[in-house]
N, CA, C and O atoms as CSV, one atom per row, in Angstrom:
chain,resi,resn,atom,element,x,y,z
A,1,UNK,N,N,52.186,134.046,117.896
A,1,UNK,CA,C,52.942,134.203,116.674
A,1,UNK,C,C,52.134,135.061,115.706
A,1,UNK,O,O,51.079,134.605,115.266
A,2,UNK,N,N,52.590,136.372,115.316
A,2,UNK,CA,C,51.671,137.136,114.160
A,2,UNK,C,C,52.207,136.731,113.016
A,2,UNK,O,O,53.411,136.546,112.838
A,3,UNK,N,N,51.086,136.535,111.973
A,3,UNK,CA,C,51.055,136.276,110.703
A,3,UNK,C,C,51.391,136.778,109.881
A,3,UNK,O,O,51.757,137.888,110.267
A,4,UNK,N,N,51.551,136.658,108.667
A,4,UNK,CA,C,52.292,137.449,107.486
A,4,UNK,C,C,51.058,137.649,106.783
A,4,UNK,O,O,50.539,136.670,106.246
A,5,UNK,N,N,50.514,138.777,106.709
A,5,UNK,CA,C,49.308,139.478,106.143
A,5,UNK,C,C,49.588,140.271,104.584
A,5,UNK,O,O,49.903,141.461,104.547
A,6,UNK,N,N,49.425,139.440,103.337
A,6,UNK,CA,C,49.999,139.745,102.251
A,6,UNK,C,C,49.170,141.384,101.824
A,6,UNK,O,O,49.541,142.263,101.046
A,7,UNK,N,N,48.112,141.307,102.580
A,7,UNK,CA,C,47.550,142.928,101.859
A,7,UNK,C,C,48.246,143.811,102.971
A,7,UNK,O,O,48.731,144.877,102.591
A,8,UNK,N,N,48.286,143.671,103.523
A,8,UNK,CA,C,49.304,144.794,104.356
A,8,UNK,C,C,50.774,145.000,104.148
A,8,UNK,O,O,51.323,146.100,104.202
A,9,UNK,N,N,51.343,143.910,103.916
A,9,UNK,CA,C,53.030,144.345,103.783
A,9,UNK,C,C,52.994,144.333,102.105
A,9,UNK,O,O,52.343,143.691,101.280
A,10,UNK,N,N,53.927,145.272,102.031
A,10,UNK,CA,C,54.512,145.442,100.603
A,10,UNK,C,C,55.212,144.219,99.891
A,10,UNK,O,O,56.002,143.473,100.470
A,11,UNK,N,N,54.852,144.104,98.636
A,11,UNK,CA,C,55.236,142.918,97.842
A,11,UNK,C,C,57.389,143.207,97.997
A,11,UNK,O,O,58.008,144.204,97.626
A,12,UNK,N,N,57.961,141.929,98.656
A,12,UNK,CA,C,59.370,141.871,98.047
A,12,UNK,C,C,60.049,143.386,99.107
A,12,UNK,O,O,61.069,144.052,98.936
A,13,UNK,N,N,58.959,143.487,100.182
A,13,UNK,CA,C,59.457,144.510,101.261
A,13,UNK,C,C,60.966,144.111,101.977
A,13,UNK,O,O,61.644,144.899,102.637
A,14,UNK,N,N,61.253,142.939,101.731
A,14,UNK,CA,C,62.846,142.454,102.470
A,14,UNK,C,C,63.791,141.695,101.723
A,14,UNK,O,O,64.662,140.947,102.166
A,15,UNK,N,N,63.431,142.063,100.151
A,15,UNK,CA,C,64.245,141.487,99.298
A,15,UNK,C,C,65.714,141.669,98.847
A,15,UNK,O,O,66.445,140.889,98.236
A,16,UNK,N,N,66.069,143.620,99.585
A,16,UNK,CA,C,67.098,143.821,98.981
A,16,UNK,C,C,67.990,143.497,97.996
A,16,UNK,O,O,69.157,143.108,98.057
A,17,UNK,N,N,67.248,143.721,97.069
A,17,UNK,CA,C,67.767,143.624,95.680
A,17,UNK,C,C,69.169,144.487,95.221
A,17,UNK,O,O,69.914,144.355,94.250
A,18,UNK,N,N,69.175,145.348,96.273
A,18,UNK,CA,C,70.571,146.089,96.068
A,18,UNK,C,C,71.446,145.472,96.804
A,18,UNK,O,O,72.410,146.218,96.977
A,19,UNK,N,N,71.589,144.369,97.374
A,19,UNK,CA,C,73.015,143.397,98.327
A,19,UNK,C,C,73.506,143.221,97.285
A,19,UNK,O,O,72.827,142.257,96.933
A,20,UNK,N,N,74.393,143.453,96.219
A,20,UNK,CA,C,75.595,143.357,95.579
A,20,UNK,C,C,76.154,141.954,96.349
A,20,UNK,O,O,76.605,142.016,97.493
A,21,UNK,N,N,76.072,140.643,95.569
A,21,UNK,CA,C,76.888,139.304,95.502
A,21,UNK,C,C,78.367,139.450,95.624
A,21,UNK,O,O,79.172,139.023,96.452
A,22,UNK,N,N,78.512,140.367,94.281
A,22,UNK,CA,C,80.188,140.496,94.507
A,22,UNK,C,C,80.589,141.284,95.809
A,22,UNK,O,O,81.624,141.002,96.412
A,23,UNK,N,N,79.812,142.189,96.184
A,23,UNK,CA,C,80.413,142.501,96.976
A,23,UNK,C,C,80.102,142.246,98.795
A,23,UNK,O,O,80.635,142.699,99.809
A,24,UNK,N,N,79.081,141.384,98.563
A,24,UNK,CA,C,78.433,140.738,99.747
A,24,UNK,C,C,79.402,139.962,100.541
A,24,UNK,O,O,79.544,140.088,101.757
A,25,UNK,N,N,80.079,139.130,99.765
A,25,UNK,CA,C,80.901,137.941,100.432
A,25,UNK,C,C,81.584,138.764,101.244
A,25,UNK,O,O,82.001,139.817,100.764
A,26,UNK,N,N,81.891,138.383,102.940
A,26,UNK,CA,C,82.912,138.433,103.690
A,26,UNK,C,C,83.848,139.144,103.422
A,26,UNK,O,O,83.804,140.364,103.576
A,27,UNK,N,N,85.132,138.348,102.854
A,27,UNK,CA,C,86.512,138.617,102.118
A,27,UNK,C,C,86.587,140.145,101.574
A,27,UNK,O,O,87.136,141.218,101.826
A,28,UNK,N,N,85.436,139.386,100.421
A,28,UNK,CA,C,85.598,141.149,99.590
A,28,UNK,C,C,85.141,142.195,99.870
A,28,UNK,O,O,85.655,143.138,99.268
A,29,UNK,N,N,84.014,142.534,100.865
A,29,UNK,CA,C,83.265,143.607,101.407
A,29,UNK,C,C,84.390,143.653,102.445
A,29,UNK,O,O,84.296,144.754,102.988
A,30,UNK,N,N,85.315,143.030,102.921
A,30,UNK,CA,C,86.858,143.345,103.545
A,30,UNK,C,C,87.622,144.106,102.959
A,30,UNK,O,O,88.180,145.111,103.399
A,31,UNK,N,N,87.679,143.554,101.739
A,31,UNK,CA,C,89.083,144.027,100.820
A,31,UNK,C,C,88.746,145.231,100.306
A,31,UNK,O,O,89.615,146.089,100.150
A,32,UNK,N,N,86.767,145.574,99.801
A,32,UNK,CA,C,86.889,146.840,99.195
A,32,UNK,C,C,86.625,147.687,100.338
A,32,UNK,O,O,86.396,148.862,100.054
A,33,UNK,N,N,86.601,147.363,101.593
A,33,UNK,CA,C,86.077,148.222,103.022
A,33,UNK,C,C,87.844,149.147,103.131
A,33,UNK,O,O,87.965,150.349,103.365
A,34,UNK,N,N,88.822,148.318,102.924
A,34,UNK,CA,C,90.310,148.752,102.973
A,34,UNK,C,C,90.800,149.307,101.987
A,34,UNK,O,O,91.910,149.833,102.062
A,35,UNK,N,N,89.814,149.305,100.450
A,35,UNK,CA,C,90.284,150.225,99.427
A,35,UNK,C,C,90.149,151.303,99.604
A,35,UNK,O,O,91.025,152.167,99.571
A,36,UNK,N,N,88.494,151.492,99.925
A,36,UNK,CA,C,87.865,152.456,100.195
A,36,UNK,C,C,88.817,153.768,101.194
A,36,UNK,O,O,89.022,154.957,100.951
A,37,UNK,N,N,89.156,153.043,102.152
A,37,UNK,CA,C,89.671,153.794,103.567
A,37,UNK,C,C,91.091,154.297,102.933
A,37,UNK,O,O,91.473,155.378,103.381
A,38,UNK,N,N,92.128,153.531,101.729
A,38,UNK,CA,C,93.211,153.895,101.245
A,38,UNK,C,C,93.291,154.124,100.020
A,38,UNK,O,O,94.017,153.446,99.293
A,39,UNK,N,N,92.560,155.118,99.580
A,39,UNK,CA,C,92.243,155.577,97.896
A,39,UNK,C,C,93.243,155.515,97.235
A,39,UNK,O,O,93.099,155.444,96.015
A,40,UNK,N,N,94.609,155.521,97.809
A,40,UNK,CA,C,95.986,155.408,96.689
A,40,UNK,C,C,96.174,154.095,96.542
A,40,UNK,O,O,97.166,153.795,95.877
A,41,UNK,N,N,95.574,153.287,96.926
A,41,UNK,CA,C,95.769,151.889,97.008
A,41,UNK,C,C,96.604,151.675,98.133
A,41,UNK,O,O,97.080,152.532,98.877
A,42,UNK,N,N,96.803,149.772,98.209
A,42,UNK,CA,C,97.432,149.009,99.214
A,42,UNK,C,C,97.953,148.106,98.256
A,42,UNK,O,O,97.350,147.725,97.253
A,43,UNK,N,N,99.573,147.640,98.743
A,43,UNK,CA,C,100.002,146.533,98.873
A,43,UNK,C,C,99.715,145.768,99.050
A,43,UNK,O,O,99.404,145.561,100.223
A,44,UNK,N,N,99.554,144.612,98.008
A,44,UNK,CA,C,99.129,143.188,98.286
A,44,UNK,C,C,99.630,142.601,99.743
A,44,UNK,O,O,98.814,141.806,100.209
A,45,UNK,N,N,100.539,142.771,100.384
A,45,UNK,CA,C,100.984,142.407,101.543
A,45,UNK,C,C,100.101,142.653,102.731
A,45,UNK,O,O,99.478,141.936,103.514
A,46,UNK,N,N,100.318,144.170,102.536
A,46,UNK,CA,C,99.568,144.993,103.394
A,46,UNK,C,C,97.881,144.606,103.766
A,46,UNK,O,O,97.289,144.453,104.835
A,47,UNK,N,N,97.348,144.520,101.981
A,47,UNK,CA,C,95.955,144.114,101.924
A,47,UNK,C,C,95.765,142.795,102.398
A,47,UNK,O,O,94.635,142.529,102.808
A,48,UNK,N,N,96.524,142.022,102.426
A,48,UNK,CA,C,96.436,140.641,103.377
A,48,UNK,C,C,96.078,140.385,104.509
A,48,UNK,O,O,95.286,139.653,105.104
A,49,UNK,N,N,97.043,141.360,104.750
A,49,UNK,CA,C,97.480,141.516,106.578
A,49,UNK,C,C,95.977,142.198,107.172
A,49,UNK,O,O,95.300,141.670,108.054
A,50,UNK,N,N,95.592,143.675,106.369
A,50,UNK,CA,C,94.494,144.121,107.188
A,50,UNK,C,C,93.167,143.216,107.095
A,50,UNK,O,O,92.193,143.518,107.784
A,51,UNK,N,N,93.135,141.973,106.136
A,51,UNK,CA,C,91.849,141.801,106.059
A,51,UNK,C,C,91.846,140.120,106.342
A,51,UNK,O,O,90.823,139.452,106.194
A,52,UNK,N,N,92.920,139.642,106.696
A,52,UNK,CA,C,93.294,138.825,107.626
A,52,UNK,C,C,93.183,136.975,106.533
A,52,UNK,O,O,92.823,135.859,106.907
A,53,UNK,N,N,93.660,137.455,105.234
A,53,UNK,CA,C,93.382,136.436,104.181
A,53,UNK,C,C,94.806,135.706,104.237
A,53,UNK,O,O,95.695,136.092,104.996
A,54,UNK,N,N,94.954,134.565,103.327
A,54,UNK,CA,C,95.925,133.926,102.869
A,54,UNK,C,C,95.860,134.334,101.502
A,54,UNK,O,O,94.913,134.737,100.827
A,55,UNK,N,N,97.556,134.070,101.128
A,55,UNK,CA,C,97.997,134.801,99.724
A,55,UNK,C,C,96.872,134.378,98.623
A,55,UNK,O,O,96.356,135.251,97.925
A,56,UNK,N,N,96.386,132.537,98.447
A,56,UNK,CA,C,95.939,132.056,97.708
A,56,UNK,C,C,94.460,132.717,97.836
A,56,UNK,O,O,93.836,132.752,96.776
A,57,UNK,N,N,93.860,133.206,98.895
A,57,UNK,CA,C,92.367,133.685,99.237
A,57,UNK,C,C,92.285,134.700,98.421
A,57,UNK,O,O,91.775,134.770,97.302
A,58,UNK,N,N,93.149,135.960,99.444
A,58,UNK,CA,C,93.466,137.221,98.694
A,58,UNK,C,C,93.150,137.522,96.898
A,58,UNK,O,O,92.340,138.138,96.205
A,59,UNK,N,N,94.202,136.764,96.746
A,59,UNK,CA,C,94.460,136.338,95.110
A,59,UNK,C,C,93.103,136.356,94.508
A,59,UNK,O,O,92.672,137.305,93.852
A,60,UNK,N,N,92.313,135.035,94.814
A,60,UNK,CA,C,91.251,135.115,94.481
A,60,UNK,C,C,90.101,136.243,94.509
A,60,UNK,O,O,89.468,136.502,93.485
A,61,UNK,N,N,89.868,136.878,95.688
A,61,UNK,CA,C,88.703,137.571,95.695
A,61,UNK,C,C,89.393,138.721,95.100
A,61,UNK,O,O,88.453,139.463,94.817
A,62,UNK,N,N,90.709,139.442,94.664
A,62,UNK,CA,C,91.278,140.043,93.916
A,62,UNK,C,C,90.590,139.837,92.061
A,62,UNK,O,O,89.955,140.663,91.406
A,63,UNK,N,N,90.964,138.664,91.731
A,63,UNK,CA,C,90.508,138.343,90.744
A,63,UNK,C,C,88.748,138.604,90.413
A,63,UNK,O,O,88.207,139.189,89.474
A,64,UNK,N,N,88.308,138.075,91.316
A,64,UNK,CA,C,86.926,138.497,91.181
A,64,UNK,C,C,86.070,140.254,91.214
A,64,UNK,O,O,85.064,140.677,90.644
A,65,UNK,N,N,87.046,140.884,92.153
A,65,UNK,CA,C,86.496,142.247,92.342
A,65,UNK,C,C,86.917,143.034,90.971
A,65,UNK,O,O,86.303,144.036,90.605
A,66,UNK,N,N,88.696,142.151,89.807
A,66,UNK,CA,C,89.185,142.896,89.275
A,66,UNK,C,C,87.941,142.428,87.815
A,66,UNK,O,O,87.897,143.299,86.947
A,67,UNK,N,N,87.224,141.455,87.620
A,67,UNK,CA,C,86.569,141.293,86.809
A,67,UNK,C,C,85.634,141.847,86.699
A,67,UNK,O,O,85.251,142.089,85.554
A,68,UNK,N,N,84.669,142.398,88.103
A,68,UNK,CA,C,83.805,143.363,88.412
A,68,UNK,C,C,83.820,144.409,87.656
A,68,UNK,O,O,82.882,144.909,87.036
A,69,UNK,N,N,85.247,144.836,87.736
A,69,UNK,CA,C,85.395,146.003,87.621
A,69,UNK,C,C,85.571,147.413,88.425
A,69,UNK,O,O,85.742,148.589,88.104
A,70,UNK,N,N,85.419,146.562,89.824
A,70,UNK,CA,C,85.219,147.173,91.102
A,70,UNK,C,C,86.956,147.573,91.789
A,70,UNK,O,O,87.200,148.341,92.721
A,71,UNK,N,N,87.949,146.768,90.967
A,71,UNK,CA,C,89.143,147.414,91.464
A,71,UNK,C,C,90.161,147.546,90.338
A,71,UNK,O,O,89.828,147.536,89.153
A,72,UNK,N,N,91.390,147.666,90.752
A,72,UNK,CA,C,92.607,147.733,89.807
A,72,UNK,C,C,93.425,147.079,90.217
A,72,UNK,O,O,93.304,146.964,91.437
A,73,UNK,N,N,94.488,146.401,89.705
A,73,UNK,CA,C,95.237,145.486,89.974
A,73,UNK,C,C,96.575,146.252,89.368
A,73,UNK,O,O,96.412,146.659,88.218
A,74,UNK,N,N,97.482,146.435,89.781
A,74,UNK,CA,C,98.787,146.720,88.836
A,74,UNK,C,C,100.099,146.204,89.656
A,74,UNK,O,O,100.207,146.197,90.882
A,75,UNK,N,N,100.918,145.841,88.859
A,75,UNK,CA,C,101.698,144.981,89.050
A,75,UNK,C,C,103.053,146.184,88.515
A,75,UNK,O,O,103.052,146.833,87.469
A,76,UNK,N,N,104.082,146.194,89.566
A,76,UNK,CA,C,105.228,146.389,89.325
A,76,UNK,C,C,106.615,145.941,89.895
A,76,UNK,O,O,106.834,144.738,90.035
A,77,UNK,N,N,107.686,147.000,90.273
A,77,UNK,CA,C,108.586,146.439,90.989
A,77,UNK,C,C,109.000,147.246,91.998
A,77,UNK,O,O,109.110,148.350,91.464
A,78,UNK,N,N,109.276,147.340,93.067
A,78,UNK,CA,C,109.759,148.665,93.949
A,78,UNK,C,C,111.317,148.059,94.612
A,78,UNK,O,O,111.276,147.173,95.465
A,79,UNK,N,N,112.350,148.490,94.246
A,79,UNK,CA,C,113.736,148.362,94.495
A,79,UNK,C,C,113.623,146.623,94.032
A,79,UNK,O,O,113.535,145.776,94.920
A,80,UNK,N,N,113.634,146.304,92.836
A,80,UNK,CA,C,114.100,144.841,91.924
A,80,UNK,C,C,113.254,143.954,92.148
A,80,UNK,O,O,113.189,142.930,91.467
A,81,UNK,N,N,112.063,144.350,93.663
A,81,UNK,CA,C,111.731,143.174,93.935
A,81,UNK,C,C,109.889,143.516,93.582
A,81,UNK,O,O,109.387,144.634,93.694
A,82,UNK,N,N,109.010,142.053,93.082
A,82,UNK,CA,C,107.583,142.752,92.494
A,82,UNK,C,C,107.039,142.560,93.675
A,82,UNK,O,O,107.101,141.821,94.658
A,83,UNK,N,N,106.117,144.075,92.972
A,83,UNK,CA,C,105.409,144.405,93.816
A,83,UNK,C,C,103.987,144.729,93.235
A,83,UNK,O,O,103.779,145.334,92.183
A,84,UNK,N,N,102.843,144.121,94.277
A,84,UNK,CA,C,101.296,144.178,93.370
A,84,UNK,C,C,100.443,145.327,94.606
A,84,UNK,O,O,100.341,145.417,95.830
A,85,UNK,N,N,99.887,146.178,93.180
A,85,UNK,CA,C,99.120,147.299,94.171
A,85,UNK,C,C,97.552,147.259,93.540
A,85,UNK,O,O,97.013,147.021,92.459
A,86,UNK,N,N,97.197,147.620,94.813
A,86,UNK,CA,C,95.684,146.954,94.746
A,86,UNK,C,C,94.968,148.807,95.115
A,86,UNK,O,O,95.208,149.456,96.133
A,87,UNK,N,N,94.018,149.290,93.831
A,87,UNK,CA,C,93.636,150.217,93.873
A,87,UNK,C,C,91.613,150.193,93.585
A,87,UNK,O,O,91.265,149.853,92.455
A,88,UNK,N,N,90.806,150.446,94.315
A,88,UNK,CA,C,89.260,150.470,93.803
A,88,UNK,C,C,89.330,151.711,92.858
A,88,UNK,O,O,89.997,152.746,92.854
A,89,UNK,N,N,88.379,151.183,92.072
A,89,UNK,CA,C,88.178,152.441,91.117
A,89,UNK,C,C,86.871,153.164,91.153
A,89,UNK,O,O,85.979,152.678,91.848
A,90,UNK,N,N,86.659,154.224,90.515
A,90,UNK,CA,C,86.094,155.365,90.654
A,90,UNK,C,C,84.479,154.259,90.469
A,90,UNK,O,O,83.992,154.191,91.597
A,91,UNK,N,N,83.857,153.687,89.749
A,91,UNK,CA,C,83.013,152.412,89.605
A,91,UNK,C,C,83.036,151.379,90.777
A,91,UNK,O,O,82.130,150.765,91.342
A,92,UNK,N,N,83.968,151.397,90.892
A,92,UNK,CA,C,83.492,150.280,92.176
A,92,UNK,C,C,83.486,150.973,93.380
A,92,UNK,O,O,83.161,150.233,94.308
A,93,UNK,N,N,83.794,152.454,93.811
A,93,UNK,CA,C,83.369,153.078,95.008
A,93,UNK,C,C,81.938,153.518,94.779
A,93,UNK,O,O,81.141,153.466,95.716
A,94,UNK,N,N,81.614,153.899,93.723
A,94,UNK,CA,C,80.060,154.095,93.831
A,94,UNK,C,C,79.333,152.556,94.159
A,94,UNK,O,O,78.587,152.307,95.106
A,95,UNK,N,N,79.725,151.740,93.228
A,95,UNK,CA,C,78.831,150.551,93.623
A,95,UNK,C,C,79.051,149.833,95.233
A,95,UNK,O,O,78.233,149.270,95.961
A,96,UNK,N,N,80.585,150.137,95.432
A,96,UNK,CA,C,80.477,150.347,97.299
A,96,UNK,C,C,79.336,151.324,98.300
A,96,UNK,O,O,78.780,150.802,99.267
A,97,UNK,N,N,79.126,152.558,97.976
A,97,UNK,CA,C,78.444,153.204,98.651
A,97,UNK,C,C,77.091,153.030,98.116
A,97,UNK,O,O,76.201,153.223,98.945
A,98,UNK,N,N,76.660,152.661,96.744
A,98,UNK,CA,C,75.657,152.204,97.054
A,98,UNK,C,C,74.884,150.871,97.800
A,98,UNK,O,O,73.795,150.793,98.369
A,99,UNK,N,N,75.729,150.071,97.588
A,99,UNK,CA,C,75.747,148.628,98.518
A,99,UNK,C,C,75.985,149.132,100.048
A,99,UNK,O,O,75.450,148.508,100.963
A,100,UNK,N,N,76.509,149.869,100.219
A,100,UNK,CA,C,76.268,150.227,101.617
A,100,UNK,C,C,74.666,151.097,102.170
A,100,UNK,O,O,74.143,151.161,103.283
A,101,UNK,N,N,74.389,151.484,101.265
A,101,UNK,CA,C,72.934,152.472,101.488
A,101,UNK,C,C,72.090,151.156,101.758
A,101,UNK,O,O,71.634,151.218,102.899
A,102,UNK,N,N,71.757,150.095,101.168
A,102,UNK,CA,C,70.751,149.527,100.787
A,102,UNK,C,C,71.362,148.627,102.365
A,102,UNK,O,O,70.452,148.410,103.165
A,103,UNK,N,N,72.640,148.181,102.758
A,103,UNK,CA,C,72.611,147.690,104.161
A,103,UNK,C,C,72.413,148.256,105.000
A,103,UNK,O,O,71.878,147.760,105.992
A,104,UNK,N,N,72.883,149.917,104.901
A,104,UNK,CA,C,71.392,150.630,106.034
A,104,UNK,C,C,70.707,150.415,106.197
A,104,UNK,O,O,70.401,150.349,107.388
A,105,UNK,N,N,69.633,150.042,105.065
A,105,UNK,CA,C,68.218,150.093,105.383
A,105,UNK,C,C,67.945,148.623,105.811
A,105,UNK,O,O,66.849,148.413,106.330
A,106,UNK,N,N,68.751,147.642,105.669
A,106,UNK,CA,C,68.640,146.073,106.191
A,106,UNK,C,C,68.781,146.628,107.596
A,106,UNK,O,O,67.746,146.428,108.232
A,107,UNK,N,N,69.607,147.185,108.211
A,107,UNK,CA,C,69.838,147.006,109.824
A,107,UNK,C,C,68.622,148.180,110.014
A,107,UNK,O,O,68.151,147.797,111.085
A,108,UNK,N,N,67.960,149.174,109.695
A,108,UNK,CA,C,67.017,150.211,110.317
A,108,UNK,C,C,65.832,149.435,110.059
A,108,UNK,O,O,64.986,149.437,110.954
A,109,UNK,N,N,65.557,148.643,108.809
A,109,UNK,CA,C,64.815,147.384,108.926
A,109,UNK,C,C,64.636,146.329,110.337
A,109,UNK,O,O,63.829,146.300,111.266
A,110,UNK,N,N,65.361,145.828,110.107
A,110,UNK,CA,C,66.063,144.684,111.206
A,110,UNK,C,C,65.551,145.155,112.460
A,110,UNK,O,O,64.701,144.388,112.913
A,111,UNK,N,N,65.814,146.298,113.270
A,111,UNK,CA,C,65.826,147.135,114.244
A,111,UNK,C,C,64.455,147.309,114.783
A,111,UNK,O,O,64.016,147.122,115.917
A,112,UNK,N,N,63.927,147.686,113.761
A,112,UNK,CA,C,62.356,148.366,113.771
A,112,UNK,C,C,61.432,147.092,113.731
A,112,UNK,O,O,60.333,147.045,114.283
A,113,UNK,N,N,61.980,146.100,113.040
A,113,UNK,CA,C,61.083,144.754,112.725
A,113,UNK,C,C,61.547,144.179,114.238
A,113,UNK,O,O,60.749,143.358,114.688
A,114,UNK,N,N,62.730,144.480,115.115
A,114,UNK,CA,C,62.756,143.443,116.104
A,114,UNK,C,C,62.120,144.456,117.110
A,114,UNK,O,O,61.422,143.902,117.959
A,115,UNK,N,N,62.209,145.915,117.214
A,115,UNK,CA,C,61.664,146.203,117.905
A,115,UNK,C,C,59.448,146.109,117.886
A,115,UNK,O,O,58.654,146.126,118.826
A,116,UNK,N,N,59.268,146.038,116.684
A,116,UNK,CA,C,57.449,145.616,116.848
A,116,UNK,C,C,57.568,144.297,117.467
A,116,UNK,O,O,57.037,143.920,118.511
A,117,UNK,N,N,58.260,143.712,116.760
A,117,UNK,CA,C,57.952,142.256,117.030
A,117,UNK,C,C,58.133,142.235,118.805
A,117,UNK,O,O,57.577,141.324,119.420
A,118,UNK,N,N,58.770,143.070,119.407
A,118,UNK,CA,C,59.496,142.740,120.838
A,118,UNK,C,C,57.729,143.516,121.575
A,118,UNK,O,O,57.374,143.220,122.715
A,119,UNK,N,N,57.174,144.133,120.986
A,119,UNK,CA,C,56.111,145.030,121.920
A,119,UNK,C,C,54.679,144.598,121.667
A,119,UNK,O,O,53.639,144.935,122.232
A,120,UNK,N,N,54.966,143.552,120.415
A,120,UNK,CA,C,53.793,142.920,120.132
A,120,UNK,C,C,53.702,141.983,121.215
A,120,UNK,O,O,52.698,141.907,121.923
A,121,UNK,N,N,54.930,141.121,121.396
A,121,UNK,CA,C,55.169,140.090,122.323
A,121,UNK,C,C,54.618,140.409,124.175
A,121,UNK,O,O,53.990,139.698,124.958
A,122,UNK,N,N,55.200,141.765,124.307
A,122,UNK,CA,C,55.075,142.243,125.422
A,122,UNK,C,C,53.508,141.990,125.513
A,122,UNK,O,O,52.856,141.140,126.119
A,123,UNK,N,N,53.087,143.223,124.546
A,123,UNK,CA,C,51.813,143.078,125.053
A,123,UNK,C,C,50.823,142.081,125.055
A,123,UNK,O,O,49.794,142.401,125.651
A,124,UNK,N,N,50.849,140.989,124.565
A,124,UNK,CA,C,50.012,139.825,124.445
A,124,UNK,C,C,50.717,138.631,125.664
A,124,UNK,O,O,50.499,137.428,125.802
A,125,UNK,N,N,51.464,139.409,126.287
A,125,UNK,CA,C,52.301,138.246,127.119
A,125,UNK,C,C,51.893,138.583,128.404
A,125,UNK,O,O,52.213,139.705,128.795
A,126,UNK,N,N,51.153,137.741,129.272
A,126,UNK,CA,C,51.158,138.137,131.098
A,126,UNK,C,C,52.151,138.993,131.410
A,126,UNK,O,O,53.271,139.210,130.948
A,127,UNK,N,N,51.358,139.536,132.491
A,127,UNK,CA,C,51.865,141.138,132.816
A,127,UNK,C,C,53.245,140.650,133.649
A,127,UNK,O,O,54.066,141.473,134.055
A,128,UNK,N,N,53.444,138.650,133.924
A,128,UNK,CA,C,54.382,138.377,134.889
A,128,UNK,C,C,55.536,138.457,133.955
A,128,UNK,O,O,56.683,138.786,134.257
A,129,UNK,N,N,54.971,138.024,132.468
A,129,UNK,CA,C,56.180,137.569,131.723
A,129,UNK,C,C,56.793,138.750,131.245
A,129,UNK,O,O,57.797,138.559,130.558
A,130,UNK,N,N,56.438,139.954,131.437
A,130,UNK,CA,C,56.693,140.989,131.036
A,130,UNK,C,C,57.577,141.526,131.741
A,130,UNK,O,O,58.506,142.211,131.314
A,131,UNK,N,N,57.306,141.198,133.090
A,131,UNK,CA,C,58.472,141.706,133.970
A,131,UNK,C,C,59.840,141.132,134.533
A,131,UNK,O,O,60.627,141.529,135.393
A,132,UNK,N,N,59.788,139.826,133.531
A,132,UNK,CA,C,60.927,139.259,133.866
A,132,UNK,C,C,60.653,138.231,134.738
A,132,UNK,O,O,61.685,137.626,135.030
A,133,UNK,N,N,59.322,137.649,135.449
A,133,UNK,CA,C,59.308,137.019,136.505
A,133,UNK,C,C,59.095,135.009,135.676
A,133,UNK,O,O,59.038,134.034,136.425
């Protein structure tokens, strides 16, 4: 097992301080993943369906992204009957793509940390265990 050597690794090296909460959760890194892809917006229906919520879920993480500030909400009617359209705004696609930069670097992280860790193992491991035997 190698140790965590505080003068060698960088202070807060895996803290990602840029994972955005609001937009971390599941649901909503759903809902703004489908804004993103339909810049004129989506139908509340529609936005349901692709991101696989219930009306009452939806609703909610709606409410939360619209407090953000991260989307738009507008409410009308299309032939008598209402209709709610769900649009990200010019603010919450940047704070999307930047929340996406900083999960790059979690998985090229991730990657690189499993690959040392996998060759450290190798090499301190019998030449049997190495080969699978």
């Amino acid at each position: 097992m190698s140790k965590f050597d505080p003068k060698t690794e960088p202070a807060g090296r895996f803290a990602y301080d840029g994972l955005d909460r609001v937009i971390h959760e599941k649901a909503r890194l759903s809902v703004l993943t489908s804004l993103v892809a339909h810049p004129k917006g989506l139908v509340f229906g529609d936005l349901k369906q692709m991101c696989g919520l219930t009306d009452g879920n939806l609703s909610r993480h709606l409410q939360v992204l619209d407090e953000a500030g991260l989307i738009e909400i507008e409410k009308g009617y299309d032939h008598n009957r209402p209709q709610t359209v769900c649009r990200i705004t010019a603010p919450g696609r940047r704070r999307y793509l930047d929340y996406l930069k900083v999960l790059e670097q979690v998985v090229q992280d991730a990657a690189s940390a499993a690959k040392a860790g996998s060759a450290r193992n190798t090499a301190r491991s019998p030449a049997r265990w190495a080969r699978g035997a």
